[in-house]
N, C-alpha and C positions, 0 to 999 in steps of 0.2 A: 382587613381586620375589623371584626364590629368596634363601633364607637370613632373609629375614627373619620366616619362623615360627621362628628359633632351635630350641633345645632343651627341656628340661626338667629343670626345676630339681630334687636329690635330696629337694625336698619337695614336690612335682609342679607347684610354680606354674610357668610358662613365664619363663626364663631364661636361666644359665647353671649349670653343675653345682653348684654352691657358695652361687651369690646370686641375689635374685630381679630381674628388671628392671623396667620398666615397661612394655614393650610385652605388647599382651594375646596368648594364646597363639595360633596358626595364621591361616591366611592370609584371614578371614573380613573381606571391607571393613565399612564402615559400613550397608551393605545386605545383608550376609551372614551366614554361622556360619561359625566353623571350630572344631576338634576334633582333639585325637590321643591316645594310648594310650603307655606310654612303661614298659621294663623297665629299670634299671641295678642294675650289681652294680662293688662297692667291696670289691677283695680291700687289708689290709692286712698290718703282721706279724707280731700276734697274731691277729687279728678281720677278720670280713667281714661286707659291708652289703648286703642288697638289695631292692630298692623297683621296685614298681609300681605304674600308677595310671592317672588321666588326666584330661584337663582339656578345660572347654568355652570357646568365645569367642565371646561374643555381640557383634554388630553392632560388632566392634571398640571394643567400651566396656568391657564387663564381661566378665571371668573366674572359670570357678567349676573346682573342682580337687579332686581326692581321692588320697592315697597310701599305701599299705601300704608300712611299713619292716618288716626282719625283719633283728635285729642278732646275730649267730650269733659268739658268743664261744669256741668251737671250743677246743683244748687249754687257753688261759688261763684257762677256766672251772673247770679242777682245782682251779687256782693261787689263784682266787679264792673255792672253795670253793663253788663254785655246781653243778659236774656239768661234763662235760667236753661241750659243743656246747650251753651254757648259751641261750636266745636270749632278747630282750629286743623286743616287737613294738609297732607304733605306728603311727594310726591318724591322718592329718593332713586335714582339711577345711578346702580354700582360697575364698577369693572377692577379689577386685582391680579396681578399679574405677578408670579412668584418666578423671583431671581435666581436664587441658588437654595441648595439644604432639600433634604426630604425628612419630614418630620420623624417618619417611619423607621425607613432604612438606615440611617446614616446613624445608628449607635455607638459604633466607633468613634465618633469623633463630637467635639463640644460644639461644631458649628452646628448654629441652628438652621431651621426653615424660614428664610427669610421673603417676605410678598411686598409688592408696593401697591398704592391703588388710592382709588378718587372712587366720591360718593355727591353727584350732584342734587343739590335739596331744591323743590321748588313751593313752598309753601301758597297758602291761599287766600288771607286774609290780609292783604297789602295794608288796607286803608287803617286798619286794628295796629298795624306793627308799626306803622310812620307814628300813629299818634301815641304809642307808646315810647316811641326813642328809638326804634330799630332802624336804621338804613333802606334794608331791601329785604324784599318780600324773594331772592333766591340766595344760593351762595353753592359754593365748593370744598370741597374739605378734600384736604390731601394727606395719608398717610405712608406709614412702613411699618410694616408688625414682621415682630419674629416670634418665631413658636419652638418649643425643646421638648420633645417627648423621650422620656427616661422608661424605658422598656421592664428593665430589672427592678426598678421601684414603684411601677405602677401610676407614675406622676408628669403632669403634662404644666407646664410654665409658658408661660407666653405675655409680652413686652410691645406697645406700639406707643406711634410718636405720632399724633394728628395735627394738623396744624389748620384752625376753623376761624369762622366767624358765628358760629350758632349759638342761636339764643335756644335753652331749650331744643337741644339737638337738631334746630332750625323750625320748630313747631311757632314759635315766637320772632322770627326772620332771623336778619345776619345783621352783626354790626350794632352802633349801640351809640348813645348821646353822651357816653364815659369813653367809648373805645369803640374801634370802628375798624382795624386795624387785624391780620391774623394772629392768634393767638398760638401758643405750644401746648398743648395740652397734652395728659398721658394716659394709657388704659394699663393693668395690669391684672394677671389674669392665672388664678392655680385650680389644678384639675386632680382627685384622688380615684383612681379609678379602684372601687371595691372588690369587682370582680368584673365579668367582661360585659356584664349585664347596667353596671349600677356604678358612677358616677358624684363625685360629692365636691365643692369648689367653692371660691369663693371669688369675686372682681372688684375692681376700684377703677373711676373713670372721674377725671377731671372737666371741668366746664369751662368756659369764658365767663367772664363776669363784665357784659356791656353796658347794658341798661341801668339808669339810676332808680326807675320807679321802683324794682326790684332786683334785689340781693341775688345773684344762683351761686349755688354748692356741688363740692362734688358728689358722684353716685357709687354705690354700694351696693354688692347683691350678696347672698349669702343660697347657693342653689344644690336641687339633687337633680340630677338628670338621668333615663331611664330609655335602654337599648330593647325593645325585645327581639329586635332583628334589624338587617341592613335597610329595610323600607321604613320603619316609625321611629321619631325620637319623642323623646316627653322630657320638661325642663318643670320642674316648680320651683322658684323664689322666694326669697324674702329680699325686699326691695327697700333702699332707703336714697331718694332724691332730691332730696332737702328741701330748701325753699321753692316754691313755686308762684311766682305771680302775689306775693304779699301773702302766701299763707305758707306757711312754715312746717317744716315737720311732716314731708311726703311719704308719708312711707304705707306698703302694704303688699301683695302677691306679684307672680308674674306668673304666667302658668306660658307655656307654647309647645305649642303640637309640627313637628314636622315630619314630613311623607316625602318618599324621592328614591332615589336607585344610586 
């Protein structure tokens, strides 16, 4: 069915912008692979985000995933003493493995599609994140998402449980001079689908809050995403990710392009 390879998540597991789902990525059945490629850029209003990557989907069980972030602190970097186009880069290795449920077929019944999975982060700027309060310049995040697609009503729901230490979804290291310790944190995640082309949604995604130099918030999208067929997806945002590094009031696009089979 179109739309149901979704998108890609800003940490390249297969998703939505923000949270990860459980369905595993591209349109690969139980007898298949699928695969896609996926670039997104996050202008906000100090800072901009941009990540590439791409993920595999094995026999609709297993998903394996890899994404380059590159977090380009642009004028605030003066401000922060860091260089003005300061960047902070990150290196995220996914795998997702879904237990039971099909998000598709199973209408019948209220259980959902449920995945587990790990997203290993290894950021780059070690010496930057100790002197800010961070621990460690890597970390693990461990989750479980389930996902519910309502066929008859056109509507997709979806629920994960992460448990991190990321600062800055590990752009900023793990761990923290407040808290050091894994966190619970939660994504949630609703899908309208308009017709089989046109997509309308909205996510919410909780933070750690480590660090004393600064505050983090949680994140918020508000997105339309765009099928023209089983190879291309197009996601555009409205992004809001609160405090960032002492500047307040992150908010601005997210646009992301994915290509795959």
């Amino acid at each position: 069915m179109l739309a149901t390879g979704g998108a890609s998540q800003v940490e390249g597991a297969g998703g939505g912008g923000l949270a990860t789902w459980a369905m595993i990525t591209g349109y690969g059945s139980r007898d298949g692979i699928g695969a896609n490629t996926h670039f997104t850029y996050v202008g906000l209003s100090d800072f901009s985000l941009k990540s590439y990557g791409f993920a595999i989907g094995l026999h609709d069980r297993l998903e394996l995933s890899y994404a380059r972030q590159a977090f380009d602190t642009e004028d605030a970097g003066i401000t922060l003493g860091l260089g003005q186009n300061f960047k902070f880069n990150q290196d995220i290795y996914g795998i997702k493995l879904r237990l039971v449920g099909d998000a598709v077929h199973d209408q019948d019944t209220w259980l959902p599609q449920i995945s587990v999975g790990v997203q290993h982060k290894r950021a780059d700027r070690g010496q930057v994140i100790r002197l800010i309060g961070g621990r460690s310049d890597r970390g693990t995040d461990f989750y479980a998402a389930a996902s519910k697609l309502f066929l008859s009503e056109s509507l997709l729901v979806n629920a994960t449980l992460r448990a991190t230490k990321a600062n800055q979804f590990g752009l900023l290291g793990f761990g923290g001079d407040r808290e050091n310790g894994y966190s619970a944190t939660y994504e949630a995640s609703a899908a309208y689908l308009l017709n089989k082309h046109l997509a309308l949604g909205a996510e919410y995604r909780t933070k750690p809050d480590n660090l004393s130099f600064a505050r983090e918030n949680a994140a918020y999208s508000l997105f339309a995403s765009v099928f023209p067929n089983k190879h291309i997806s197009m996601t555009l945002a409205y992004v809001d990710l609160g405090d960032i590094a002492l500047h307040p009031d992150q908010r601005g696009i997210y646009a992301s392009l994915q290509a795959g089979f």
